[in-house]
C-alpha positions in Angstrom: 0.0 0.0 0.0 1.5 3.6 -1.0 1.6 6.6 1.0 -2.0 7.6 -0.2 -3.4 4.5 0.5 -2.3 4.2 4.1 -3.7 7.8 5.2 -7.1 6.8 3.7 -7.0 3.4 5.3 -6.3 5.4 8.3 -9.2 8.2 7.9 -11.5 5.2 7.3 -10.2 3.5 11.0 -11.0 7.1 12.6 -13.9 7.8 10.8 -15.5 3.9 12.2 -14.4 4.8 15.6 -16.8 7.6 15.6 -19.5 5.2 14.6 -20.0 2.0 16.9 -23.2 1.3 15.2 -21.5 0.9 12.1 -21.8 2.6 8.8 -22.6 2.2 5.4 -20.5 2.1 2.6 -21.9 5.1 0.5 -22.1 7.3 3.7 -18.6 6.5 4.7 -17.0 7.2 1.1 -19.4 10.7 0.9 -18.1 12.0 4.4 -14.6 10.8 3.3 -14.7 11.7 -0.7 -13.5 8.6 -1.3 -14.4 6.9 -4.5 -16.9 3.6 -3.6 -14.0 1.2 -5.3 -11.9 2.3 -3.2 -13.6 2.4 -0.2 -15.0 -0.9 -0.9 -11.1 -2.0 -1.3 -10.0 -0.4 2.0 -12.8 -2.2 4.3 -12.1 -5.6 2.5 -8.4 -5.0 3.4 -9.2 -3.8 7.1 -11.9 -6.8 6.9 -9.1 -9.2 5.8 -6.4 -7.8 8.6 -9.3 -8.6 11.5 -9.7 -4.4 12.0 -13.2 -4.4 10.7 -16.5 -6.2 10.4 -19.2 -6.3 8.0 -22.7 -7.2 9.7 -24.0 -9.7 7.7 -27.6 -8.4 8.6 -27.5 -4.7 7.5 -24.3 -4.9 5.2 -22.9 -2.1 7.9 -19.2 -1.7 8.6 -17.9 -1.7 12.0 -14.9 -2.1 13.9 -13.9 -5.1 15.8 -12.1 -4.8 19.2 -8.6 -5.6 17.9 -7.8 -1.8 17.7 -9.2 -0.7 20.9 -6.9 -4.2 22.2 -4.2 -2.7 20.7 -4.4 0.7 22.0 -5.2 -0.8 25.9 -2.0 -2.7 25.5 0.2 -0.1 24.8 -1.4 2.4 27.2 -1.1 0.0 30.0 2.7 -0.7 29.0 3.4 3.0 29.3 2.7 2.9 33.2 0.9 6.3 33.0 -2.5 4.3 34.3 -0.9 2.7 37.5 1.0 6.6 38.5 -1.8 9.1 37.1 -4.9 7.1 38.8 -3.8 7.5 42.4 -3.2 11.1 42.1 -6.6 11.8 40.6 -8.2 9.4 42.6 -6.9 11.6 46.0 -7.9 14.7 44.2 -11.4 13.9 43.7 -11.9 12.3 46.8 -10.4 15.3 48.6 -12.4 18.1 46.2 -15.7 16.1 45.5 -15.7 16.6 42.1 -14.5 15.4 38.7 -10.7 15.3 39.0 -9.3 14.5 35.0 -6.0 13.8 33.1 -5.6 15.3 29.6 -2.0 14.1 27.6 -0.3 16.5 24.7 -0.4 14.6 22.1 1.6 17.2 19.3 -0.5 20.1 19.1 -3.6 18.3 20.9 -4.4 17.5 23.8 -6.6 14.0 24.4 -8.7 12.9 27.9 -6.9 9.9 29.0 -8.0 9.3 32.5 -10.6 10.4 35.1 -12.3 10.0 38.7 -15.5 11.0 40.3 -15.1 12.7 43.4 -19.2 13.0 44.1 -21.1 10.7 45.9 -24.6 12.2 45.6 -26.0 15.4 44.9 -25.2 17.6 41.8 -22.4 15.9 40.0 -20.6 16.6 36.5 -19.8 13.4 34.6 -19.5 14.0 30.7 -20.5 11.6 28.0 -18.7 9.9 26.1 -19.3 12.6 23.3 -16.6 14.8 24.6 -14.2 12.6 27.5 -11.3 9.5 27.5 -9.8 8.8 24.5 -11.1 12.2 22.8 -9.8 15.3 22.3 -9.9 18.6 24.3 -11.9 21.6 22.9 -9.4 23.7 23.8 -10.6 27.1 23.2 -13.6 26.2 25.3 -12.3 24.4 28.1 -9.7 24.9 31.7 -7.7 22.4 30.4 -7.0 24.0 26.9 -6.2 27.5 28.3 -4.2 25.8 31.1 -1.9 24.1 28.4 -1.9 27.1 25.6 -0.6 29.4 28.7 2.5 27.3 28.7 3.0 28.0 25.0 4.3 31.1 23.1 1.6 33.4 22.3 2.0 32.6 18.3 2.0 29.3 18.5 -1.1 29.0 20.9 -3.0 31.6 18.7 -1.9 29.1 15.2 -3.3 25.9 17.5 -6.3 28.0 18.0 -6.9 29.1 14.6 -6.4 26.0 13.1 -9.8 24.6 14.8 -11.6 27.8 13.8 -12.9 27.6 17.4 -15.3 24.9 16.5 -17.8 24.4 19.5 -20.0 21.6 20.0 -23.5 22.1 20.2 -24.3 21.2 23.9 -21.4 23.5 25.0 -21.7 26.3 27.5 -22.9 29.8 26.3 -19.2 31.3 27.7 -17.0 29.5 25.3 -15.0 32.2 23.0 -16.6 32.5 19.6 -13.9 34.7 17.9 -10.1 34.8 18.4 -10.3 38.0 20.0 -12.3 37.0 23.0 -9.7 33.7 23.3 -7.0 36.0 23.2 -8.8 37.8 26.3 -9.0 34.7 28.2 -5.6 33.5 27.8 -4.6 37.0 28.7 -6.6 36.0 32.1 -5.1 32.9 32.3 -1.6 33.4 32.4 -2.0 36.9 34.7 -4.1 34.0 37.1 -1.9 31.0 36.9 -4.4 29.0 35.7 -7.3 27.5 33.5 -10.9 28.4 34.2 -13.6 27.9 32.4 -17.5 28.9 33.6 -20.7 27.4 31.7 -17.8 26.9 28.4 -17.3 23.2 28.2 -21.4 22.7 29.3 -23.9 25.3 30.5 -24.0 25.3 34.1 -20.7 23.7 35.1 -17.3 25.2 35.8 -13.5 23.9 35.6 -10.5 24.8 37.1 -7.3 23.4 35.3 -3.0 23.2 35.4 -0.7 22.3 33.3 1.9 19.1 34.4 5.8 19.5 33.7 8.2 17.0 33.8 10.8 18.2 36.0 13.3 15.8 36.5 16.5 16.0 34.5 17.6 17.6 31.6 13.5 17.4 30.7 12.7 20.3 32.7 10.4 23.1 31.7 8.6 20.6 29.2 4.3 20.5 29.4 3.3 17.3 29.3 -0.2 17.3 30.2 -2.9 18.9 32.3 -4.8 17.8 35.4 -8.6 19.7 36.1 -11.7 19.4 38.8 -14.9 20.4 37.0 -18.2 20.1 38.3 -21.5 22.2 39.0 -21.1 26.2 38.8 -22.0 26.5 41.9 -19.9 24.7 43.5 -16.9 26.6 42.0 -17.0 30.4 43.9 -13.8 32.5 43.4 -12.5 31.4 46.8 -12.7 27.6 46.2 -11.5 27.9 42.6 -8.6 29.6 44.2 -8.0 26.4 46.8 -9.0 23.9 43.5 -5.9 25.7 41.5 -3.4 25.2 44.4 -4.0 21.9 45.2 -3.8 20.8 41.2 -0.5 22.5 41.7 0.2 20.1 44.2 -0.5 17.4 42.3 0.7 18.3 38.7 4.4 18.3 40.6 3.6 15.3 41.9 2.6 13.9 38.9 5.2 15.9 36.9 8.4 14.1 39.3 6.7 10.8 38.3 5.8 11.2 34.7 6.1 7.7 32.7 6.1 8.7 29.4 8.9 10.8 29.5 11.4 8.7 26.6 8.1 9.3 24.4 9.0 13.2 24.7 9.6 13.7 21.3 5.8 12.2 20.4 3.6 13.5 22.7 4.9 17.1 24.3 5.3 20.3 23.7 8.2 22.5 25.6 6.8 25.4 27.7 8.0 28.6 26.6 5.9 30.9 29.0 5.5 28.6 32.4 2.6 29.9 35.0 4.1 32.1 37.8 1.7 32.0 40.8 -1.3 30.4 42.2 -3.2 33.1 43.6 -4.5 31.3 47.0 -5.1 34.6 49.6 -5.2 38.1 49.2 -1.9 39.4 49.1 -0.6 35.6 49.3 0.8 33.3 46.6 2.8 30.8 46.0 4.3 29.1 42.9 2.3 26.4 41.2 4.0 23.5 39.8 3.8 22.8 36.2 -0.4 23.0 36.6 -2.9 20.3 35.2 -6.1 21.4 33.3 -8.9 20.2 32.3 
């Protein structure tokens, strides 16, 4: 297979994963543009290499587990699981409220781990439409201005662009519509120390979020990932998202001193040309945050 075939072949895998019912041939080769022989040919050949189904009922094409196998396998391997899952396991048992992971993956960032800190009441537990193994919306979200702080002010304003700030429908009624209001908010972000986002990511919830640096060794400086608490607006006064912010802080060095991926720099990190200063805890107090998770 040439260079051509292997990206379709690959936009066909991605486009199936959105699609656990399955889809048809001519809708897939419409949203794709792909001629119908050669859409036909790629599913055979994903068909033949035990990536894809066909239901023999509805003549539907689906994936089979083998990929989602795969991608378990290696995600276990990397240890990230058995040191990130304590951390936010104590952070949302300590907060009460959605504690979550995101990883930099390039110029993205993707969920990759989460726990629930409430026990009853109000609680904020996303579908699957926007949490693990999906990307962040991250003009619209803690966790993306928490990471896009870290970054040069050019290059965060490119990443931004690129998405042409793309909300999805159920989002909040905050979230930035043009560059210019962004650019306001991660003005705020960096003079705070931190990602916040009110009724952005879903109307009537809130999120605080970090960014996590590894520290250790000639690695230092380098954003790795975020680390966020999210959960009903009002729950999340200016006081408590000041106490929410230092005790990510707390955590993202934690989790920064620790971080498991750190020989896959080169694939999924970005270095941190602008780091967060303070964490804003008291009036007249502050402290410095360590590389700070978002959400």
């Amino acid at each position: 297979m040439n260079q051509s075939g292997l990206k379709r072949a690959l936009l066909v895998l991605e486009y199936l994963t959105g699609h656990p019912d399955g889809a048809g041939l001519t809708e897939l080769c419409e949203e794709l543009a792909l001629p119908k022989s050669i859409g036909h040919r790629l599913l055979a050949l994903l068909i033949e290499s035990g990536y894809a189904v066909q239901h023999s009922q509805s003549g539907r094409y689906g994936l089979t587990l083998k990929l989602t196998m795969l991608g378990l396998r290696y995600y276990v391997r990397t240890g990230l699981d058995d040191l990130a899952q304590p951390i936010l396991d104590q952070l949302a048992k300590e907060t009460g409220e959605l504690a979550r992971l995101a990883v930099v993956e390039g110029e993205r960032l993707v969920w990759v781990a989460k726990a629930q800190g409430a026990r009853s009441g109000l609680r904020y537990d996303p579908n699957l439409d926007h949490d693990t193994g999906h990307d962040v919306v991250l003009h619209a979200t803690a966790t993306g201005k928490a990471w896009l702080a870290t970054l040069p002010e050019a290059q965060a304003f490119r990443i931004v662009a690129v998405t042409e700030l793309h909300t999805p429908p159920h989002f909040g009624p905050n979230a930035a519509s043009t560059l210019a209001q962004f650019k306001q908010m991660l003005k705020a972000t960096r003079i705070a120390g931190f990602g916040v986002a009110l009724e952005e990511g879903e109307p009537g919830t809130a999120a605080v979020a970090v960014a996590v640096t590894d520290t250790p060794g000639s690695g230092a400086g380098v954003t790795v990932g975020t680390l966020s608490l999210a959960g009903p607006l009002l729950r999340f006064g200016e006081d408590r998202r000041s106490f929410f912010a230092a005790r990510l802080s707390k955590a993202a060095d934690e989790l920064g001193g620790i971080w498991p991926l750190r020989n896959h720099r080169g694939m999924t990190s970005t270095r941190s040309a602008a780091p967060i200063i303070t964490v804003q805890t008291q009036p007249g107090k502050a402290h410095a945050p360590s590389p700070a998770p978002a959400l």
